[in-house]
C-alpha positions, -999 to +999 in steps of 0.1 A: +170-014+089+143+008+102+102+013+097+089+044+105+063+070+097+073+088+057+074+122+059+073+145+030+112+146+023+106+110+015+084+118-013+110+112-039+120+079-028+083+067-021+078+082-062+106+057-073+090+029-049+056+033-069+076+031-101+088+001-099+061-017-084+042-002-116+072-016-141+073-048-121+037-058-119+015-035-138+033-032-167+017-057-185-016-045-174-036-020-194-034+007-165-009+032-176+016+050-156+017+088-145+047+101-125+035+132-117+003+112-102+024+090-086+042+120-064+008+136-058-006+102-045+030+099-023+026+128-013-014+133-006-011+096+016+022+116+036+006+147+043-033+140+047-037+102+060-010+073+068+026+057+051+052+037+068+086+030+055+118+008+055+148+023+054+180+007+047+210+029+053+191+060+042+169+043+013+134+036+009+130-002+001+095-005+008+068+016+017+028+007+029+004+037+026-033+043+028-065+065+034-076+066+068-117+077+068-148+064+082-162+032+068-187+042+040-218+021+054-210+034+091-195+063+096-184+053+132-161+028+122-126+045+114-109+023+088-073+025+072-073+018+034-041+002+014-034+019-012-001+016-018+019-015-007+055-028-022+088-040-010+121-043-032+124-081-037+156-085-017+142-068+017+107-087+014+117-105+047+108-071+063+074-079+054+061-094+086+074-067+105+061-035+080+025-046+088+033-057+125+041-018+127+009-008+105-016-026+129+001-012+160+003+023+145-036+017+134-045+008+170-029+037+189-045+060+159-079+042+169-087+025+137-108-002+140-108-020+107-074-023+078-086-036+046-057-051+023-056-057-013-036-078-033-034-085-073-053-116-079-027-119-108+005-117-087+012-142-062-022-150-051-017-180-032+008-164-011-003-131+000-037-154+009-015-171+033+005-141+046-032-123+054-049-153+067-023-163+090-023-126+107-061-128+110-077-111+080-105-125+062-113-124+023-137-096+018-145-090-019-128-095-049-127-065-077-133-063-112-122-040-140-127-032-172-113-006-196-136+015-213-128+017-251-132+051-267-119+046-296-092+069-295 
């Protein structure tokens, strides 16, 4: 098993990653599913900001990408944004060590803040404990709504 940096070659893999974490917990959402957005986001987070992966004899089994900018409210403060996190069930025990790697990538890199989001849906109890015992605090919960237009 290995975590490291995704580079574009893993674009493929990272697409099939994203659909199956849309099948497995988004399905029953009302957010549809768009492969070809799903290789552009894969491969926008690889080329422009920051995605680690585990690979198991030569597959992707999990991947953790996100935007790195400046906070919005202070423009000083360089912050990596999750915007893409799953692991295949059966290598979840990787877990730990997927963000261990992420927060020591994000400190030589110079980022000074990670915000993680989780669906409030999905395990909530758990991933609270998984982020509160490696030091993050709640900051906000979202909302959503879908906007009916007839159609």
């Amino acid at each position: 098993m290995l975590i490291r940096k995704a580079n574009i070659r893993d674009v493929p893999q990272v697409r099939v990653l994203i659909t199956e974490f849309f099948e497995r917990v988004l399905n029953n959402s009302d957010i549809t599913y768009d492969p070809f957005c799903a290789t552009a986001l894969a491969e926008g987070i690889i080329k422009d900001h920051f995605m680690l992966v585990i690979e198991e004899e030569k597959r992707i089994v999990g991947g953790l990408g996100g935007l790195i900018e400046p906070l919005q409210m202070n423009r000083r403060i360089k912050v990596f944004q999750e915007v893409f996190f799953y692991v295949k069930p059966t290598f979840r025990g990787y877990t730990h060590r997927l963000i261990g790697e992420l927060e020591a990538a994000c400190k030589y890199q110079g980022i000074d803040l990670i915000v993680m989001a989780h669906l409030s849906d999905k395990n909530h109890e758990k991933m609270d404990r998984f982020y509160f015992t490696r030091g993050y605090k709640l900051l906000e919960k979202h909302y959503y709504r879908r906007i009916d237009y007839g159609r």
